[in-house]
Backbone as CSV, one residue per row, in Angstrom:
resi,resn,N_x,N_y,N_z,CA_x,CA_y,CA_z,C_x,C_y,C_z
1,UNK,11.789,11.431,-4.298,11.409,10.137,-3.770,12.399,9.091,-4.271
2,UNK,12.634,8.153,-3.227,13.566,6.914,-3.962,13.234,6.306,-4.601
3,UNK,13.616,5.451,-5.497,12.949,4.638,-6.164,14.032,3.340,-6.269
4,UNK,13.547,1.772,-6.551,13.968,0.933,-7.024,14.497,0.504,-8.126
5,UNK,13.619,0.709,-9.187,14.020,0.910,-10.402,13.312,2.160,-10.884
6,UNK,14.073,2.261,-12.039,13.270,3.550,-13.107,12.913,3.202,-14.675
7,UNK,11.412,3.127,-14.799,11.015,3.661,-16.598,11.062,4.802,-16.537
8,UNK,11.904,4.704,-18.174,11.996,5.952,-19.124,10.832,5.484,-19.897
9,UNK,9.562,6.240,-19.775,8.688,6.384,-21.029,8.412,7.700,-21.453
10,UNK,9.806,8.551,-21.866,9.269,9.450,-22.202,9.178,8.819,-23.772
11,UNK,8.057,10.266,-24.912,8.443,9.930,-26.332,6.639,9.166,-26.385
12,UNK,6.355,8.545,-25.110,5.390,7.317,-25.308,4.405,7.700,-24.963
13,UNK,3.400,7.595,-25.630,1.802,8.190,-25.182,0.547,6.854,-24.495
14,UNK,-0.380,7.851,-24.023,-1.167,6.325,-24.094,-1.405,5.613,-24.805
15,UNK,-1.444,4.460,-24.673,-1.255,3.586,-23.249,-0.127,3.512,-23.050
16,UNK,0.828,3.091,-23.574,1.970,2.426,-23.778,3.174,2.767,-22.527
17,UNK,2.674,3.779,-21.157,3.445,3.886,-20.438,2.711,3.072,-19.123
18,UNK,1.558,2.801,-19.292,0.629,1.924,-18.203,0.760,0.760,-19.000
19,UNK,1.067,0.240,-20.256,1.648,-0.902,-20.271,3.124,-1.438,-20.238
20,UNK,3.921,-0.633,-19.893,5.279,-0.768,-19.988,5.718,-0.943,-18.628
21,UNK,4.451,0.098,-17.574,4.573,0.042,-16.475,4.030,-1.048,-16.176
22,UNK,2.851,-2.154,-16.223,2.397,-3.535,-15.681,3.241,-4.557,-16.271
23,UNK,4.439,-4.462,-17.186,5.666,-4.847,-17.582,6.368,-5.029,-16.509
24,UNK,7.343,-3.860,-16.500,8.235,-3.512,-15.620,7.774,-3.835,-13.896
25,UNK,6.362,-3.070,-13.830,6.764,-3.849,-12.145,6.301,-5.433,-11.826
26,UNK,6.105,-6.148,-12.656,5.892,-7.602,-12.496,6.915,-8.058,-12.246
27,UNK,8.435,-7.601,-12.413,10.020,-7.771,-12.477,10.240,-7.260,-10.640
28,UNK,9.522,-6.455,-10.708,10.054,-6.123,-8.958,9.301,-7.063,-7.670
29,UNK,9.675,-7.227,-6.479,9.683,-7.668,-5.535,8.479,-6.948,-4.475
30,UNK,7.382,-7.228,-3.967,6.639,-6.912,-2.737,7.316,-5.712,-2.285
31,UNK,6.755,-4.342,-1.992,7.193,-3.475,-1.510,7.897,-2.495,-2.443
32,UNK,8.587,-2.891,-3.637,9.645,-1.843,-3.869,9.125,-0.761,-5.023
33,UNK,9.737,0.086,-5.373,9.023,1.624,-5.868,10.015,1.386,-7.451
34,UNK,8.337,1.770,-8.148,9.085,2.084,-9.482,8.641,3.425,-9.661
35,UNK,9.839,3.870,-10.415,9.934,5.461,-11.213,9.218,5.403,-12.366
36,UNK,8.090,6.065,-12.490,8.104,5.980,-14.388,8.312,7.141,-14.463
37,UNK,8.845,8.045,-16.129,9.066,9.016,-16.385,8.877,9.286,-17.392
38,UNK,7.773,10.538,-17.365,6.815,10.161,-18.804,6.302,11.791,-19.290
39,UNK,6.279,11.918,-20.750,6.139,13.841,-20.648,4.577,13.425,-21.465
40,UNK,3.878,12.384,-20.902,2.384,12.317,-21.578,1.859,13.103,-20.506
41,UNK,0.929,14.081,-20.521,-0.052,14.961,-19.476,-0.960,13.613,-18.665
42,UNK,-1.312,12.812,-20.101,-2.533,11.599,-19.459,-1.613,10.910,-18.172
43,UNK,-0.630,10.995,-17.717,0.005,9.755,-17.124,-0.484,10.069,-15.524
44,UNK,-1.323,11.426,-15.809,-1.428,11.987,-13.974,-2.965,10.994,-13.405
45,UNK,-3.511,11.120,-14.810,-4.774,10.146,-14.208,-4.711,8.795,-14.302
46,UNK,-4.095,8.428,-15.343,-4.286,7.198,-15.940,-3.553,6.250,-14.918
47,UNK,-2.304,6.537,-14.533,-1.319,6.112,-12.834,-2.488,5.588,-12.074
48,UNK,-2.780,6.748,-11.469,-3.534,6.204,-9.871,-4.679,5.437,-10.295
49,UNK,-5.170,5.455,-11.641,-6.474,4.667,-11.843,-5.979,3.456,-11.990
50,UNK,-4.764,2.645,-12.692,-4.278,2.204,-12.883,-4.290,1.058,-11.590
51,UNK,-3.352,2.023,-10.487,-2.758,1.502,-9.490,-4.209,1.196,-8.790
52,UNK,-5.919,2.080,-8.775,-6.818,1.405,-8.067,-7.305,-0.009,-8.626
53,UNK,-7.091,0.190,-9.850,-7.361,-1.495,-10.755,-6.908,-2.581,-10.254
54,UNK,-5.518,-2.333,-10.044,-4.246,-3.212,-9.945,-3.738,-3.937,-8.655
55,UNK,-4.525,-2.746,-7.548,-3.950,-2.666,-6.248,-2.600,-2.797,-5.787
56,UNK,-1.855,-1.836,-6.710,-0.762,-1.351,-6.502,-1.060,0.231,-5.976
57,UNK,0.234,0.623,-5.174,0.004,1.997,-4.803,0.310,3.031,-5.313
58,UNK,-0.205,4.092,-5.317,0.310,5.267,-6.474,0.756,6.046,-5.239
59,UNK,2.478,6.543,-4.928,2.601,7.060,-4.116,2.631,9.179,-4.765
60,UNK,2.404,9.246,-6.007,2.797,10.363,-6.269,3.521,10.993,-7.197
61,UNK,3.187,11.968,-7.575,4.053,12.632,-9.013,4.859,13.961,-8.288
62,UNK,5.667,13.992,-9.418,6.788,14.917,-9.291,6.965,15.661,-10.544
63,UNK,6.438,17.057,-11.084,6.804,17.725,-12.273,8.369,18.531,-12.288
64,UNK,8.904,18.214,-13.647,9.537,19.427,-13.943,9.640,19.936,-15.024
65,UNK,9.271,20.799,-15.365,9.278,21.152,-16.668,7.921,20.299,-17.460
66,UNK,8.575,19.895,-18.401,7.710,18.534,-19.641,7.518,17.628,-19.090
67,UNK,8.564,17.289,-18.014,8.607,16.039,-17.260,8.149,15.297,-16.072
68,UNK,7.497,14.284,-16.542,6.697,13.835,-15.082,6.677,12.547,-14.731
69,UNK,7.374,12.862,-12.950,7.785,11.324,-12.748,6.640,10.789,-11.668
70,UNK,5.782,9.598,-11.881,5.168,9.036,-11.329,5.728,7.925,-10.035
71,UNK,5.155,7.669,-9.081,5.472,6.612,-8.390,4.464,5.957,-7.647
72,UNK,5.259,4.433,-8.130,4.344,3.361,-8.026,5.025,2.176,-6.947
73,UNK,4.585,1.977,-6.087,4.634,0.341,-4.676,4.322,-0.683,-5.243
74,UNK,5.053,-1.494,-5.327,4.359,-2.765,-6.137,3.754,-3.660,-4.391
């Protein structure tokens, strides 16, 4: 998936990647996609719950390995 910008939260557990993420996309523009990238397991629920809070969109995760990249529509 494309993305606009990208967080690196790997290393970072909860919370601290759903707050890095309501950080970071306050910086982006209507419409555009942030990457987060995060090897916390919690980040698969905590995202889309996040994004129903927020009414931002959770378009989807992507594993590889340890690694898991979330995406978010501001």
């Amino acid at each position: 998936m494309e993305a606009d910008r990208t967080l690196d939260c790997i290393g970072l557990y909860c919370p601290m990647p759903i707050v890095k993420t309501s950080q970071q996309i306050g910086e982006l523009a209507d419409g555009e996609v942030l990457e987060v990238i995060s090897d916390d397991e919690g980040i698969k629920s905590d995202m889309p719950a996040w994004c129903d809070k927020t009414g931002h969109k959770f378009l989807g995760l992507e594993e590889t390995g340890d690694e898991i990249k979330v995406y978010v529509r501001k």
